[in-house]
N, C-alpha and C positions, 0 to 999 in steps of 0.2 A: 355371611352369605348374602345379606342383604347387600352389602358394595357389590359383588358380583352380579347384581339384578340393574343394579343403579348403571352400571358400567353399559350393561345391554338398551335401556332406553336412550344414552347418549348416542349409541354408534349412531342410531338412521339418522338423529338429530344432527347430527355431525357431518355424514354425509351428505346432507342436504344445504347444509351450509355452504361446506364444501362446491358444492356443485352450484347454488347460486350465485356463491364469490365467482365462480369459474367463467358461468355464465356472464355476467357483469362483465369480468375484466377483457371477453372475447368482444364483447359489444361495446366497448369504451375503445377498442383497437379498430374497430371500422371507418367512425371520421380519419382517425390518423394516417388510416389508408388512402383516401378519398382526398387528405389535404396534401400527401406527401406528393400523390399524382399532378395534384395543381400546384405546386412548389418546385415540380422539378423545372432543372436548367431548361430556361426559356428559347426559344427558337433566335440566331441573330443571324447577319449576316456571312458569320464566322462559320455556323453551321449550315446552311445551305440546304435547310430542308424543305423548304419550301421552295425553291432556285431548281428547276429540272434543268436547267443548261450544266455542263459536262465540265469535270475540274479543268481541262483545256479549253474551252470558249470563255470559264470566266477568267483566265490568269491570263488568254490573248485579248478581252476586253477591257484587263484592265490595262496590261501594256499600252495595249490602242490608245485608251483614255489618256493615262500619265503621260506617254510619251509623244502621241500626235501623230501615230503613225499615218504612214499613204498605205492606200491600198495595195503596193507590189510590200513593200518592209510587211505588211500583214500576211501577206501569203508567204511569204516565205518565214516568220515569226511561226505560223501555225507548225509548217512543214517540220518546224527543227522542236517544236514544241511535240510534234508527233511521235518524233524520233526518240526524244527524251522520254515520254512516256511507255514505248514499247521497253526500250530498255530498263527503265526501272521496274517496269513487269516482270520481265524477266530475274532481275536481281532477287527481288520478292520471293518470285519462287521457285528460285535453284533449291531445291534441296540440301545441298552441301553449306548453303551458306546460311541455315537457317538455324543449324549447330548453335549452340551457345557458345562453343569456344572459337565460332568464326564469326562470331559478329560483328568484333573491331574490322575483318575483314567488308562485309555484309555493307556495313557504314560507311569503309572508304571509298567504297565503289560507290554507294548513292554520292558521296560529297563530290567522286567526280564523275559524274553524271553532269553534274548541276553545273559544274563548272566548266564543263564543256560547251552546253547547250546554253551557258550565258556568255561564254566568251563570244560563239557563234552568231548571238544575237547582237552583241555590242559590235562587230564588225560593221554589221547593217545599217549603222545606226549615223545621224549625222551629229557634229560636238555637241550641240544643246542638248539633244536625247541624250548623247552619249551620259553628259554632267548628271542629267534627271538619271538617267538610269545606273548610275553608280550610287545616288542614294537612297535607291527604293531597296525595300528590305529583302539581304539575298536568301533567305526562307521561304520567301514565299511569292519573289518578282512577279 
């Protein structure tokens, strides 16, 4: 009888334990929180969070830069850059092509997108651009 008594002083003991470990291990998880926030992926130019200018002025900026454009090849660069953007809007969000089993479709249309809208720019272009602008990376011209 007496174990059965001994058994009853452990519980509260026990749950008290219990519940300090608990405590503890919830407040040793707070810096981890606070360091994980200052850890995360840092801002760069890759992400453009800090950059309010629009995925289109920075990809005609940097054409401009790399390539040297004039002012008419920039006005008309933006125009076909407009175009390629409407239309991959569109692509995005057809419906039908958002399927899994049409993706490979979904893909070939963005590749030629891209390939249109760089063939059109390289037309514009005069040889020297031309050379520069067949080695700039076609991901992300």
């Amino acid at each position: 009888m007496e174990h059965v008594t001994e058994n009853k002083h452990r519980s509260p003991r026990m749950a008290a334990t219990s519940l300090l470990l608990g405590c503890i291990l919830l407040l040793s998880l707070i810096p981890a929180a606070g360091a994980q926030q200052k850890t995360a992926r840092p801002l760069n130019s890759r992400h453009h969070a800090l950059d309010s200018s629009s995925p289109l002025d920075r990809e005609l900026d940097r054409l401009t830069k790399n390539l040297k454009l004039t002012d008419a090849q920039k006005s008309r660069v933006r125009t076909i850059l407009e175009k390629k953007d409407e239309q991959m809007r569109q692509v995005k969000e057809n419906p039908s092509l958002q399927r899994v089993d049409n993706r490979y479709k979904k893909y070939k249309k963005i590749a030629e997108i891209h390939d249109k809208s760089r063939g059109k720019i390289r037309k514009l272009l005069t040889g020297e651009q031309k050379a520069k602008f067949d080695k700039m990376d076609l991901r992300t011209y």
